[in-house]
Every structure is written in structure tokens, then in C-alpha cells.
C-alpha positions, 0 to 999 in steps of 0.5 A, spaced: 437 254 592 435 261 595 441 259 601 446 258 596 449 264 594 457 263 594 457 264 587 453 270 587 458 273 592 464 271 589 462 272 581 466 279 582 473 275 584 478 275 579 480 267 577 487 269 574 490 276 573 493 277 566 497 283 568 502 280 571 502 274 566 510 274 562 506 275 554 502 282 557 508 286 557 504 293 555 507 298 550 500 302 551 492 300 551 487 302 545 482 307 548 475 305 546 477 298 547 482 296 552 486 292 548 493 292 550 499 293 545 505 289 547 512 292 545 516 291 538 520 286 542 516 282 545 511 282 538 519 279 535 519 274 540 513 271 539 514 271 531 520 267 533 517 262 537 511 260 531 516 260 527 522 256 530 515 250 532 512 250 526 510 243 523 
């Protein structure tokens, strides 16, 4: 077990990036938290499509 370490050396490797993702159009980050706030038009765009594929 001592000779396997690829997993402690790679933990730092992000697996995906979010920020270049199409729903993470960043209007402005919280502070304390890092959430990010979208804009008001993409907010309306996903409104639209929850609303246009509900069951």
C-alpha cells in the first residue's frame, strides 16, 4: 500500500471545470462563500426551460 501513491499525488487535479461550463455565466461571486450569481438573463433562460419540460 506504502507504493501506490498516484492517488495522493493527483488529488490536487481537478476532474472537470466548472468555469468554462455554458450554465456558469458569472454576473459576480458572494464574498464569504464563492457562490457564483448568473445573470438576469440566464436566470430567465433556465426559468423557461423548467417551465417548457415540466410533466
Amino acid at each position: 500500500m506504502a507504493q501506490n501513491r498516484y492517488k495522493e499525488t493527483h488529488m490536487s487535479m481537478p476532474v472537470e471545470n466548472h468555469d468554462t461550463a455554458a450554465w456558469a455565466n458569472i454576473n459576480a461571486m458572494k464574498e464569504v462563500s464563492n457562490v457564483p450569481i448568473p445573470d438576469e438573463i440566464q436566470v430567465n433562460n433556465a426559468k423557461e426551460y423548467v417551465d417548457t419540460n415540466q410533466k
